[in-house]
N, C-alpha and C positions, 0 to 999 in steps of 0.2 A: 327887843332885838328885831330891829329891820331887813335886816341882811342873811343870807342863804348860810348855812354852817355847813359846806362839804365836808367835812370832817363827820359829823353824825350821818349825811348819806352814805357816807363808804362803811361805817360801821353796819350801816341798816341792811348794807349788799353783802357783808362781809358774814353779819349774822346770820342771814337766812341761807348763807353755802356753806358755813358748818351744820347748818339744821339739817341741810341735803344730806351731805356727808357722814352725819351722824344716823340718820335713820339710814342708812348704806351699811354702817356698822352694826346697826341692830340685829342685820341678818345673819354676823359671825358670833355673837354676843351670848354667855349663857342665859340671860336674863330673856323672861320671855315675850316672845311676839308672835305676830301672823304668822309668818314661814320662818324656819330655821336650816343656815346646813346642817346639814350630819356627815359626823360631829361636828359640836360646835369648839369653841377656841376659847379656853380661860384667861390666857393673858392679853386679848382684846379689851375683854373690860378695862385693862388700865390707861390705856389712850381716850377712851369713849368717858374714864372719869376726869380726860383733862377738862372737857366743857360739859360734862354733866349735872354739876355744880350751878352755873355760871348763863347758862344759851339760851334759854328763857325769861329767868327775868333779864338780862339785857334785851331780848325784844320786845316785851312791856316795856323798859328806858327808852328806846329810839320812837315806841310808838307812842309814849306820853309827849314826847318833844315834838314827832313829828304833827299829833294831837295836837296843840298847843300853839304852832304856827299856822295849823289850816283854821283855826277857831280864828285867830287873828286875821288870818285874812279873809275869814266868811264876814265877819261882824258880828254876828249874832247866836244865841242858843237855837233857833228853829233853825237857820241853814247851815250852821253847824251838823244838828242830829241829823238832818234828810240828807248833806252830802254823806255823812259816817256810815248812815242806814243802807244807804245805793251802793255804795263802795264795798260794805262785808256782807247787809244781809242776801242779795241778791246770787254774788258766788258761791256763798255757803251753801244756798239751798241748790243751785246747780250741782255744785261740788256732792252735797247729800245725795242729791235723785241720779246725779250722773255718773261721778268721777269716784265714788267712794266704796262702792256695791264690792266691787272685784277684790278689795279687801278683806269685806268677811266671806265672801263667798270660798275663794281658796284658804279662810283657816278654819271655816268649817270641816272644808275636804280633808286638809292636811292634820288637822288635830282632833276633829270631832268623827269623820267616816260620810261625810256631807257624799250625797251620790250623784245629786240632781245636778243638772248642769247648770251655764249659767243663765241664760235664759231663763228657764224655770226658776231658779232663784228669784230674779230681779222681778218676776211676775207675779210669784205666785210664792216666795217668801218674804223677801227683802222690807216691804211695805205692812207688815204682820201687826206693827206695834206693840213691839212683847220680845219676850224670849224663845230662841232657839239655843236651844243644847248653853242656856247662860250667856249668849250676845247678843244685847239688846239691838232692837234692828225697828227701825232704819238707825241709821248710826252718823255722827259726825267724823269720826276717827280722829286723824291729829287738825282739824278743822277746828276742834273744842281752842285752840288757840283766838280765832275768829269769834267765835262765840264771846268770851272772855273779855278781850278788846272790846267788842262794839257795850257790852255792859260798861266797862270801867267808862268809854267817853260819853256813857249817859249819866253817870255818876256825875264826871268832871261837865257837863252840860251842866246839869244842875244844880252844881255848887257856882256857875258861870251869870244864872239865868235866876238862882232865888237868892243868893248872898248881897247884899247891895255893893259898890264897885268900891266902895270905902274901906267894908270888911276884908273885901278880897285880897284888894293889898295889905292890910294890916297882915292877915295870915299869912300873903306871899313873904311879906317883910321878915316875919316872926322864922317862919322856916327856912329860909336864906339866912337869918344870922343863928340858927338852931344850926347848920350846916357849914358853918364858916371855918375856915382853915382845915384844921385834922379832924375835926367833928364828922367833915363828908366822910371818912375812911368808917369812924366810930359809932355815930349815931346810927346810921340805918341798921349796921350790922347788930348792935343793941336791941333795936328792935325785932330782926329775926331771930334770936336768942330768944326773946321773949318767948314768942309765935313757937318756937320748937318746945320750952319748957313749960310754955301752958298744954300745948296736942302733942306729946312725944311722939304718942302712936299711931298720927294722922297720917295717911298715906293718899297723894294724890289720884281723887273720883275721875277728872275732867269731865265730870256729870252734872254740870253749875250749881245746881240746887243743893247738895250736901259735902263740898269741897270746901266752907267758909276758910279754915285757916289757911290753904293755898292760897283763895281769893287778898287775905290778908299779907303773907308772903308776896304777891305779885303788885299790889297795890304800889307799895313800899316804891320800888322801881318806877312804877308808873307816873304814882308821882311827881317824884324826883326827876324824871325828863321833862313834866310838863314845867318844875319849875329852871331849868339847865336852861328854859326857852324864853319865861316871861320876869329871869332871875341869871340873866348871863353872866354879872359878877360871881354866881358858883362856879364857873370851869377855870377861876382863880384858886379858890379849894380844891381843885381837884389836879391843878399844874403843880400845887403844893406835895400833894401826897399820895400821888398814880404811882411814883419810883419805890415809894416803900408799899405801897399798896401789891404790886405786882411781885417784890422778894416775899412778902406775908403769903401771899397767891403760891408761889412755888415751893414754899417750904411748908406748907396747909397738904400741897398735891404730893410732895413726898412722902409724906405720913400716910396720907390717903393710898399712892398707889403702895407701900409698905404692906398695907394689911392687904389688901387686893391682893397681892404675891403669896403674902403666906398662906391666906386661906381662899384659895380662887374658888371661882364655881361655885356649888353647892355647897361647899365643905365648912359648916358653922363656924365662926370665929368664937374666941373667949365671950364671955358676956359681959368685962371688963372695956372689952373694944366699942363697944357701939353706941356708946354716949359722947366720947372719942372723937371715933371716926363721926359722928354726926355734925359732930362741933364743927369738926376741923373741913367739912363740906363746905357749911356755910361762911366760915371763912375766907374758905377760898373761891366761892363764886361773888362776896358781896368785893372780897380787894383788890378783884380781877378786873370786873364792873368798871370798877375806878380808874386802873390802871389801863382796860382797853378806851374811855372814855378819854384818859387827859393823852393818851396816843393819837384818838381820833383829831383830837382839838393841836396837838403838837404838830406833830408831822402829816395827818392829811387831810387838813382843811384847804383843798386846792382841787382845779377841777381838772380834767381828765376827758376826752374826747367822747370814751363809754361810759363816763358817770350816766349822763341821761337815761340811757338807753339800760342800762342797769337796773338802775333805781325804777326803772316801770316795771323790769321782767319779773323782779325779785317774787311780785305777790301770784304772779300767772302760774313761774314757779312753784311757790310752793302748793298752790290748790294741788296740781298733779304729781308731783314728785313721789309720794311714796305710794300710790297705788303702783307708778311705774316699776317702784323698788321691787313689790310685793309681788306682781307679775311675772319679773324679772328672776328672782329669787327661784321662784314656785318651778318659773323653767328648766332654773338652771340645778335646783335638786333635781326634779325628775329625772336631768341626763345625768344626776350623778359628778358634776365638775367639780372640781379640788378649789383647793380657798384660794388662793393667788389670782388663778385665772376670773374664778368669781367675781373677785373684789374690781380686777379689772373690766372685768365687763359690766357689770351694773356701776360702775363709775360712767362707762360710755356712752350706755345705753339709757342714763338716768338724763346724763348732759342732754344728748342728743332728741329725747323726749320732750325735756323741759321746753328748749330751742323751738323746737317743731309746735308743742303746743302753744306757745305763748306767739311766734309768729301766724302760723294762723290766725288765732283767735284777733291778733291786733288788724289784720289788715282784713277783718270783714268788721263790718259795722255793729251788728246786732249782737256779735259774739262778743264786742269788746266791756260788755257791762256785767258778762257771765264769767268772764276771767279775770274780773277785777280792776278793768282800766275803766277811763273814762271814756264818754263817748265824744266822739271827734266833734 
């Protein structure tokens, strides 16, 4: 495929403002995180389970695609890895030593009795290499996304750079008509079926090193955009079967938000329920997948004046977005604000962060390879 597919960029801008939006939600959410109001809000969780399923691995799919296109246009496995390497590993570690601190630092305070401020923190605990009060520190936080990515395009480098160019299409081939028609809806999700009934009780590390079957859950996705890229006859599979893929998606989330109602918060379900409700997750994130994909490729593969200008902020965005949340939060407990007002103001105040950080950062030189751009 030679040609630009704005269809997948607006998905890739689309995906990373529910990510915002979602971790927005985390701070009304019973489920736990850095800050919390008080109280928090049980019927929240059912909005937060419409993309919880679903929000990440579609951003492993845009990032195997968009993978996929920059390897083609490097040429090679070596400027392949070094552009991938400049582009995540650089902001991460920023992101580590800079942007990340103010995150454990206030759920130390706020859930552990942490006194120190933050200064002292970042001096004189943050860099410990070890445990405080069970947070390991220094910490990635939702950066372990970055982490993840820059692994799998070293995976896919390699399978680029030792498979000979013969084998590669034979596999590309092979998995493109493994994929072909309703297969795209059925196979992968077979495959996460699997992944759940081999690790039932795996529960997302984002620790790289002992996460294997997430590693294997996110693959899947990853995949499958890198071949959407160098196998475009699949978004013919997927204009087949996004319309039923998307009714399976909504009638997967009824069920889902169902038990969410009955037994919200803390309040155990049957034990009858949660082989169920597990199922019916994974269902509705792999049909959704599908069905946000053959929308991307239907209706918005066309450009748009701020596609550009999007599509670059998306990554500046997200390094800072949720320290701003977690700040933002922390404030807005202390004065004690009601959830409405909340939710409006760290919607504002997340936006206008995001804006501020990512302009900055673009229009000085040195800063633009710490926020994830390229340099001019």
């Amino acid at each position: 495929m030679t040609t630009r597919h704005l269809g997948m960029d607006w998905l890739r801008i689309g995906a990373f403002g529910l990510l915002i939006l979602y971790h927005i939600g985390m701070y009304f959410v019973p489920w736990g995180w850095h800050v919390k109001i008080d109280p928090v809000i049980d019927w929240v969780a059912i909005p937060m389970r419409a993309t919880n399923s679903w929000r990440l691995p579609l951003l492993f799919l845009v990032s195997g695609y968009a993978s996929a296109a920059l390897f083609a246009k490097l040429g090679g496995g070596g400027a392949f890895v070094r552009s991938r390497s400049a582009r995540l590993l650089i902001p991460l570690a920023f992101g580590i030593v800079v942007v990340i601190p103010p995150q454990p630092w206030i759920e130390l305070m706020v859930q552990h009795g942490y006194r120190g401020g933050f200064v002292h923190f970042w001096t004189q605990d943050y860099f410990r290499f070890g445990a405080l009060d069970g947070i390991i520190l220094p910490t990635w936080q939702h950066l372990w996304f970055v982490v993840y990515l820059w692994v799998y395009t070293l995976l896919a480098a390699g399978v680029m750079v030792w498979f000979p160019e013969t084998l590669r299409a034979r596999l590309a081939d092979g998995a493109a008509r493994l994929l072909k028609g309703w297969r795209m809806l059925t196979v992968p999700l077979a495959g996460w079926l699997l992944i759940y009934a081999l690790f039932p009780e795996h529960d997302e590390t984002h620790a790289l090193v002992d996460d294997g079957p997430s590693h294997l859950h996110y693959l899947i996705p990853f995949a499958i955009g890198w071949l959407l890229r160098v196998r475009p006859e699949l978004f013919a599979a997927v204009a087949r079967c996004w319309r039923a893929g998307l009714a399976i998606a909504i009638a997967a989330f009824a069920f889902v938000s169902w038990v969410e109602w009955n037994w919200p918060g803390k309040i155990p379900a049957p034990d009858w329920v949660g082989i169920p409700f597990d199922v019916a997750r994974l269902v509705q994130g792999w049909a959704m997948i599908v069905a946000l994909v053959g929308i991307a490729d239907r209706f918005w593969n066309r450009e748009h004046r701020w596609r550009t200008t999007l599509a670059e902020a998306v990554f500046p965005f997200y390094i800072v977005h949720q320290t701003i949340i977690v700040v933002a939060g922390w404030l807005l407990l202390r004065a004690e604000v009601t959830a409405l007002p909340s939710f409006l103001t760290l919607v504002s105040v997340t936006v206008a962060g995001c804006w501020l950080f990512y302009a900055i950062g673009r229009s000085i030189g040195w800063l633009r390879p710490l926020i994830g751009l390229q340099r001019r």
